[in-house]
C-alpha positions in Angstrom: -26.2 55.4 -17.4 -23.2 52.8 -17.7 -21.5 54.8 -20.5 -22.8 52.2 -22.9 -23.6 53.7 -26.3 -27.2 52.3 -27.4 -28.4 53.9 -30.1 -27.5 51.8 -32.8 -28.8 48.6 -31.2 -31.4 47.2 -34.0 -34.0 44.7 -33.2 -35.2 42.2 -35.6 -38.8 41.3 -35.8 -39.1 38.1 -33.9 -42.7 38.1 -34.9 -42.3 34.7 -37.4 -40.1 33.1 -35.0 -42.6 33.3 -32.6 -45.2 32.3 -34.3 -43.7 29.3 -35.8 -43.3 28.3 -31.9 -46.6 29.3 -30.9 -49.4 29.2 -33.8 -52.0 26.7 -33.6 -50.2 25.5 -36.9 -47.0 25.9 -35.4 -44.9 23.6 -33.5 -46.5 24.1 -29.9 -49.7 23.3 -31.9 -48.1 20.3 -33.8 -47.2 18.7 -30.4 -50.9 19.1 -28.7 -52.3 17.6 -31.9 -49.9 14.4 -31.6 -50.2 14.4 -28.3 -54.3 14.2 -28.9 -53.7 11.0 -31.5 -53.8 8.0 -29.3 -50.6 6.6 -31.2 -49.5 9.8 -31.3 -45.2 9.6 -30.9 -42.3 11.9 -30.3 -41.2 10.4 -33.9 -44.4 11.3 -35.6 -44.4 14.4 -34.5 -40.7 15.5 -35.2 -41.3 13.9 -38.8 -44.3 16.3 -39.2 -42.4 19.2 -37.5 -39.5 18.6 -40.2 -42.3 18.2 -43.1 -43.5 21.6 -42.8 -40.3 24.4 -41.4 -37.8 22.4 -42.9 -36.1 24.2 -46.0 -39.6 26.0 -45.5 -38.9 28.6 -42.5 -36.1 31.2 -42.0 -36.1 30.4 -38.0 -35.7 26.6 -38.7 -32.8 24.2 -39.1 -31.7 20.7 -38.7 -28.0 18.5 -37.7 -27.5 16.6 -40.6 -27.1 13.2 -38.0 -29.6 13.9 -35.3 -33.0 12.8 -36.9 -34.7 13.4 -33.1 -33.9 17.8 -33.1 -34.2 20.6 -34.6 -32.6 24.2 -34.3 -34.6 27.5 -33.8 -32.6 30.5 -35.0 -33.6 32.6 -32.3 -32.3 36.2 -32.5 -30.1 35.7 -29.4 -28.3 32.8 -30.5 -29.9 28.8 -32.2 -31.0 26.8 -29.7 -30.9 23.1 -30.4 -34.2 20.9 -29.1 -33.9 17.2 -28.8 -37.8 16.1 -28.8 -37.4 12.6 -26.8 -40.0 12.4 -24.5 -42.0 15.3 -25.2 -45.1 14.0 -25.8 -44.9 12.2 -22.5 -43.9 15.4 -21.0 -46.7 17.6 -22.7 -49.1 15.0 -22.0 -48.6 15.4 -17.8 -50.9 16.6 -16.4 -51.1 19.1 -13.2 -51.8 17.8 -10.1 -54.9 18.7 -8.4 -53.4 21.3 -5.8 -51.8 23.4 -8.9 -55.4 23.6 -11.1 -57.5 26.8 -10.4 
């Protein structure tokens, strides 16, 4: 309708990306099960994120000088993630008035 010429637009298969996010194995899944560890830290659980995607997964990178992040290649553009505080964060709970 704009005069914009779509029919070569190609979408990858964000299928692994996502799942390296979301999979009980995956990173989302990595961070509840640090979170559950009672000494459970944002260090621990970027040092197990980096032992398993990195060099490992097509969707993951590193910086060379920041040992607290890692890069998702998503198809739109790599996203960086700094992980300080995120087991605090994931570990907040909802308050009463926002539980069903």
């Amino acid at each position: 309708a704009e005069g914009v010429d779509v029919t070569e637009v190609k979408c990858p298969d964000n299928m692994p990306c996502l799942r390296m996010m979301t999979d009980k194995t995956g990173i989302f899944g990595m961070l509840d099960d640090e979170c559950s560890m009672g000494n459970g830290s944002d260090q621990g659980f970027i040092d197990k994120v980096y032992d398993k995607f990195k060099g490992n997964h097509p969707f993951f990178a590193t910086k060379k000088m920041a040992r607290n992040s890692f890069v998702v290649l998503h198809y739109a553009a790599d996203v960086n993630y700094t992980v300080e505080g995120w087991l605090d964060k994931n570990r907040d709970t909802l308050k009463p008035d926002y539980k069903r």
